[in-house]
Each structure stands twice: as C-alpha cells, then as structure tokens.
N, C-alpha and C positions, 0 to 999 in steps of 0.2 A: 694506568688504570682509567678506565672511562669511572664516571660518578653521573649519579641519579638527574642529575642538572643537563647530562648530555642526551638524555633521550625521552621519551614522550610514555606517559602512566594513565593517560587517560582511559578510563573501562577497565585496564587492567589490573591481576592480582599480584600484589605487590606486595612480597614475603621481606619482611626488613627485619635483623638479625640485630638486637640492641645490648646493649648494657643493661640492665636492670636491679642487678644483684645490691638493693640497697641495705639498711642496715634496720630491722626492727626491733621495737620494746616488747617486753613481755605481753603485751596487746595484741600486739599485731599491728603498732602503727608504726608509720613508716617515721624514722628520726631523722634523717638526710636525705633528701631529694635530688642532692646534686646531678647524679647519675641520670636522672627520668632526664630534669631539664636541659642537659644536654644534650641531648637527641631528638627533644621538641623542633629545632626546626628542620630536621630531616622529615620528621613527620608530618608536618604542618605542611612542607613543599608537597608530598605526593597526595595528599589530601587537594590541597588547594588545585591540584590538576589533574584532579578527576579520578586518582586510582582507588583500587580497593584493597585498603591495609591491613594485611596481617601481621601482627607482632610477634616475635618472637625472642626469649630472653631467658636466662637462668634464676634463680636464684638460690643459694646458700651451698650446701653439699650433702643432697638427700642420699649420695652415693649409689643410685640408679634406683630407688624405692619412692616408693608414693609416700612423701612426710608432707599431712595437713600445713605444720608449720613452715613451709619452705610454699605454699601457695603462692601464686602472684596474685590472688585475688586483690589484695591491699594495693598494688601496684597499679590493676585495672582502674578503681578508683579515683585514685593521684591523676593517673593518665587523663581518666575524662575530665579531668578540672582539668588543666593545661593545655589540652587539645580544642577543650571547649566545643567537646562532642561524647553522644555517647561511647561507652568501650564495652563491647560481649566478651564475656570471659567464656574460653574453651574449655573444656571437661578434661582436655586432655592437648597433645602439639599435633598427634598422630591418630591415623584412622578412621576410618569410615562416618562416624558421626562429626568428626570435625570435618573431610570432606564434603559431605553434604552441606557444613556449618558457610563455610568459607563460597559453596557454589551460589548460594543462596543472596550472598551480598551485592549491596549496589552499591556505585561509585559514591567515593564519600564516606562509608562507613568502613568501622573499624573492629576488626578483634583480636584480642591477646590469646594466644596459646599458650597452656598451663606448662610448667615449668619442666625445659628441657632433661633436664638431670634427674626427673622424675622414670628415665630409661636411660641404661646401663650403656646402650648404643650410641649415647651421644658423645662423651666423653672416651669411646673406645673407635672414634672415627668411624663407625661401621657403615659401608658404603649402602645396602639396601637401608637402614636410617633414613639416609640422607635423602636416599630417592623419595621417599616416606616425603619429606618435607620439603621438595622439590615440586612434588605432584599438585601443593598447594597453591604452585605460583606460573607466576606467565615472567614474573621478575624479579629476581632476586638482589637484596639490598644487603649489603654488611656495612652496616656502622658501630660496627663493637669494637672499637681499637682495644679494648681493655682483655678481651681475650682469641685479640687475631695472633698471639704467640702460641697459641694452642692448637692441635692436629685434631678439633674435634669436629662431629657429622655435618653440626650447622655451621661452620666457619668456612673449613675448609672440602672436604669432601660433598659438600652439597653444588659446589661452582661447577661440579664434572657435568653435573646434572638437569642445573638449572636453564631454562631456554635462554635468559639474558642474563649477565651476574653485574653489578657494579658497585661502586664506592658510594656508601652515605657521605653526609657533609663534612660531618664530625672524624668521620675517618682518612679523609682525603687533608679536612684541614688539619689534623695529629701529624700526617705523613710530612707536611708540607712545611711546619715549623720545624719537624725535626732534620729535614732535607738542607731546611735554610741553614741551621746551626751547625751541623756537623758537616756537610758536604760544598756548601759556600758559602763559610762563617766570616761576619767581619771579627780582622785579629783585631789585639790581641783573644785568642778565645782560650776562655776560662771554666773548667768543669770545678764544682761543689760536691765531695761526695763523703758522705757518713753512711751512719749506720752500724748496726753491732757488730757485724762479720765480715772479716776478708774475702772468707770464702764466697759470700754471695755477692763480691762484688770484685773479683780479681778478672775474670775474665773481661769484667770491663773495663778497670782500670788500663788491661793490658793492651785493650782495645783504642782506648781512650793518649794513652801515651802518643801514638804513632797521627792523633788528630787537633793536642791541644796546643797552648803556648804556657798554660801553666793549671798543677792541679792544690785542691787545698784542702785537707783532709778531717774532719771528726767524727766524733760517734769513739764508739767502745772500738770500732776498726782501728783507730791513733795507735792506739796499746801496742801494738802489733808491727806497727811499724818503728814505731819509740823503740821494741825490744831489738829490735832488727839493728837498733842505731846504737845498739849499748847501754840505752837507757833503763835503767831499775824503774819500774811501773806499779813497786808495789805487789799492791793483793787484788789489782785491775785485773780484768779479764784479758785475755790473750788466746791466740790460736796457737800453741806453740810450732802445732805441724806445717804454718802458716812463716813463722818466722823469716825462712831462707823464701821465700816467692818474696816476703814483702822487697827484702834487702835487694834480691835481683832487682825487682821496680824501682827503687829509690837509683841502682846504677842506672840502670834503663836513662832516665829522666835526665839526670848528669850527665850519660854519654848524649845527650840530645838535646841538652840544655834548654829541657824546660823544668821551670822554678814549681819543686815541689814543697808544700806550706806545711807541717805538722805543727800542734801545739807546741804553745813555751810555755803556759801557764796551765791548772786545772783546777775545777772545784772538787774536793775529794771528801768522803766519808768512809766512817768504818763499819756503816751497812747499805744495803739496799730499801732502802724506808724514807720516803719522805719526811718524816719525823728526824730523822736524824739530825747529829751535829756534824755539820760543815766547816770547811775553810778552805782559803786559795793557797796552795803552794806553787812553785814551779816546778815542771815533770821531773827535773831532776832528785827533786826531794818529796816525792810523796812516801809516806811512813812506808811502811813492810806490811801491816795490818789493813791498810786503807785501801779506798778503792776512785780512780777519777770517771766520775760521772757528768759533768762535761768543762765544755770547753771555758778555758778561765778568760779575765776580762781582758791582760794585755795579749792575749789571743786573738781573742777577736777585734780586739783593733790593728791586729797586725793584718788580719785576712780582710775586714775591710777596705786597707791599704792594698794589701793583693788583689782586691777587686776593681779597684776605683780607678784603673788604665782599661780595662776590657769594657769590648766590643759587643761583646758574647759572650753570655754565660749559658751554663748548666746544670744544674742543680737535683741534687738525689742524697736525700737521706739524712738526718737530723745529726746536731752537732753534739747532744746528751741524751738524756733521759727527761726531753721535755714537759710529759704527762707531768710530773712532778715538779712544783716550781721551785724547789730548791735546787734544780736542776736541769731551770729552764730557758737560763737567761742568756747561754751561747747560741741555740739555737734563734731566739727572738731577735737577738742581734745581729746573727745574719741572713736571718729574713729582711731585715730594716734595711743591712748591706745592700744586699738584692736589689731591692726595691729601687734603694736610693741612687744605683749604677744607671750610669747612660749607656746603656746596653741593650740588646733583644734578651731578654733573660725569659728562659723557658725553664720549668720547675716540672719535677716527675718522681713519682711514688707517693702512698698511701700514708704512709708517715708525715712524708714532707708537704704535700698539701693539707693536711691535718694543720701542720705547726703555722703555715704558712696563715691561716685561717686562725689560728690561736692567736695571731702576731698582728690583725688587721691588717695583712701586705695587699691580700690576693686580688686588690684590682689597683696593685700599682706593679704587677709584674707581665711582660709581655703577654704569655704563655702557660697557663697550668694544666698538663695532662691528667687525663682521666683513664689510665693506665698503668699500676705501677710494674707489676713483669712484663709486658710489652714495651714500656717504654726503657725498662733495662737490657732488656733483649737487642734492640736498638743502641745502646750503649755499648753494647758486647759486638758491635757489627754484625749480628747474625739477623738475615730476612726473617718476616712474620710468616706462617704457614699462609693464614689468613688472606697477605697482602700480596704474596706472592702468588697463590691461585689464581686472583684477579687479574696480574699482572701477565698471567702467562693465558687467560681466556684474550684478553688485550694483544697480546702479541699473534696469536693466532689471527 
C-alpha cells in the first residue's frame, strides 16, 4: 500500500475515510473521543500540506435513513477543537450542494460530510455510491481500520474510482503492528483470547493454532471447552453445538505441541447480578445450580506464568464479566500480565480495550487497536476488503 506520507496533497481534495463512530449521552455529547483522536494526526498531516480535507465517517446504525440522532454534527465540533481549525458541517456526503460545498474550498480548510449510513448505498457496497463520493476528490484517503473488514461504498468500492487511493497513518500503522506480531513474531508468541462465544472466535482460534507457540483461554468461551474435557461446568453457559470443534482444537494444539492454558479455578455465582453471592471453586466443582463468571485467582497466576517467557502477545477478549466487579478481577489481572511482559504485546477488541482502560494498563502496552472485527478478522487470517483494495490499486 502506498500511504498519504508518500505523495503530495498540496491544492488538493483530499477525501479521508475515518472512524468516527463515537459513543453519545442522551445530549448529544460526545463521551469518548478516543476514536476522533486517533486519526488527528492523519489529519493534521494533509492539512499541514496544503490540501483540502473532506471528512468522511459513519456514525451509529441509522440503517440507511436520515436519524437526527446519529448526526456528526457533535463530531464536527470535537474536530475543530483538535484540529485547531474551523470544521463545515455537510447537509449531507452526497450531491450537488455538497459538490459545490467542497468546490468552493481552499487549501487548509476542512469539512465533514454528514453521516454515511444516512443512505442505504453505503453499506450495500453500491458502486454509483461510491462514484458519488469519488467525484469529491482528487485523493482518496482510508484510515478507518476499524471498518476496512467491511465491503462498503466508502471503504472499498470507492478505490475503483478514486484518481489516487492510499493508506492514512493510522491504518498503515494497525497493518503494520499486526504484520509484526503474526507474520514476524518474536517467539515464544503468545495469543490471549476470551470472550463469551466460541463461535465468534473459532475460526480464529483455528487460524491462530497453525501461527502461535501457546494459547490461553477465558471469558464464558472456557465453558466450552472445560465441557469438551469432561468437565461438569455447572449451570455456566456453553455452546453445546460448539462442543466437538472445541475438543478438535484442544487435539489440534497437542498434535502441534502448542500449550494450550484453560482455567483451574473460577469465581462462580447462582445468578447473573452483580449483587450476587460469590465464591472460588475449582472448575471441577462448581455446583449444578451455579454459574463461572470468570477467571479464578490461581488461574490467573497460572496464565501470568504462561505469559512471562513470551516474546509476543495477543490479546482479544475479556477473561469474565468485567463490567461487574464482582467479576472483574481475572480480567484486571491479566491486563497487569500484559503489561507487565517484556513482550510487543498488541491488544484488539471493544471489550478488551475497554477493560484494558478500566485496569490503567493502556500506556504500558505496546499496541491498542482501534478495531475490534477488523482486527479479528485478521486473527481469522482472512484480508480486509478495505486493505486489499488498496493493495491491489498498489500492485497495478
């Protein structure tokens, strides 16, 4: 992939494809800004060299209808404090008034186009879309790693289109960490992976097999694999249709000899309630009634020992039901893990930079993606639509 760094934005219109999709209060103000700030210095680069930025970004899931409440107006806002410039907010991404909006600009200035998802084309790939949003540029920019796993108008089918297409910062440097970790990892390398479900995490796991030296497992997924081992799990949740895939991956790992970690210990209750009453058993003996909601203590000092030889970690997915802190102290504990490894450790998903940031780790780990189904998508071994567009305007 070429990126925005390899070629010259001066006079030019310069369509840059972002993240924005932040999180608002009943207000309308913006509650996390993480997402803006991360693509502040893509922005500031084509700014600082003269081009003429147009912004463009989703927010929420207006499901192709115009919802006042899914405006980026709040967004535009945030922007001009951080650009430390004004921001014109568009009427609209598409069409003759924003056409004219965008002609009108001089180098230097900046405006956001109102919220893609606000039409039904964007999210259904539709190629005259894309042209739509193509016509507003001399250069097109995607630094949205967070949804270059997506086949939609602005990601991917707009590259057909665009007269130059390249890499923002942000997305060139997402690529670049995860290229390091998984394709020239220093060993021993180590994946982290939770979360509630097998299902939304088997095709990586199975991915993940054939690239690690060892994996280490919690979240409600454990369950799942415990039953696979014979173990009575209680009134914990399970996949049962999930069973026999886990037991294949656990042979997998063994015929390949690499060390895969489930719990020994859990905290269990006999509801879903933060109020509840608690206590640690070992998985072999949680009641029939009860339920492990996460990871127990000598767990996680087992998986901290698991950690503390590697080279390279990976990390995806929470080790319980951290929101609740009766239920939150396996994951805090191997956020700390994390942290405290002399590793490249890069951390991925919406949950797990959450806890990560619950845990005060997040500026003692390598790497925190700003993608979570992209950056599992990449887990799964399977290309970004996104990144592969670019890759193939590149190769031409």
């Amino acid at each position: 992939m070429q990126t925005i760094s390899d070629i010259a934005v001066a006079g030019k219109r310069v369509l840059c494809r972002v993240d924005l999709n932040v999180p608002l209060d009943d207000n309308q103000q913006i509650k996390d800004d993480a997402r803006i700030r991360a693509v502040v210095p893509t922005l500031k680069h084509i700014l600082a060299q003269g081009g003429r930025l147009v912004i463009a970004s989703h927010l929420g899931r207006p499901k192709g209808a115009r919802v006042p409440a899914f405006s980026l107006k709040p967004v535009a806002d945030r922007l001009a404090m951080l650009l430390e410039t004004p921001v014109k907010m568009a009427d609209d991404c598409v069409g003759p008034a924003v056409e004219a909006l965008v002609e009108k600009m001089q180098p230097g200035q900046v405006v956001l186009l109102e919220n893609l998802r606000f039409h039904p084309e964007e999210q259904q790939n539709a190629d005259d879309f894309a042209q739509k949003l193509a016509s507003l540029c001399d250069v097109y920019v995607n630094d949205a790693f967070a949804v270059s796993h997506r086949k939609n108008a602005s990601v991917e089918a707009i590259v057909r289109h665009a007269p130059v297409a390249v890499a923002g910062m942000l997305l060139a440097r997402e690529i670049a960490y995860f290229e390091k970790a998984m394709a020239r990892p220093q060993r021993p390398l180590a994946a982290v992976v939770g979360g509630a479900k097998v299902s939304s995490k088997l095709a990586a796991l199975r991915n993940l097999l054939s690239q690690v030296d060892k994996v280490v497992i919690g979240g409600a997924m454990a369950n799942t694999f415990l039953k696979a081992q014979g173990v009575s799990v209680g009134g914990s949740k399970i996949e049962a249709d999930l069973v026999g895939a886990a037991g294949d991956l656990l042979r997998t790992a063994a015929e390949r000899g690499i060390r895969f970690y489930l719990p020994v210990d859990a905290v269990v209750a006999p509801t879903f309630d933060a109020h509840a009453v608690t206590k640690i058993v070992p998985v072999q003996d949680v009641p029939d009634d009860w339920m492990m909601l996460d990871i127990g203590p000598a767990t996680a000092i087992v998986y901290r020992q698991a950690l503390a030889d590697a080279k390279t970690i990976i990390w995806n997915g929470p080790m319980g039901v951290f929101e609740m802190d009766a239920f939150s102290r396996g994951t805090m504990a191997m956020a700390a893990a994390v942290a405290d490894a002399h590793a490249l450790t890069i951390v991925g998903g919406g949950d797990t930079d959450a806890a990560l940031h619950q845990a005060g780790e997040t500026d003692r780990v390598g790497y925190v993606s700003t993608g979570g189904g992209a950056f599992l998508t990449l887990l799964e071994g399977t290309s970004l639509p996104g990144v592969a567009a670019l890759e193939a305007v590149r190769a031409v």
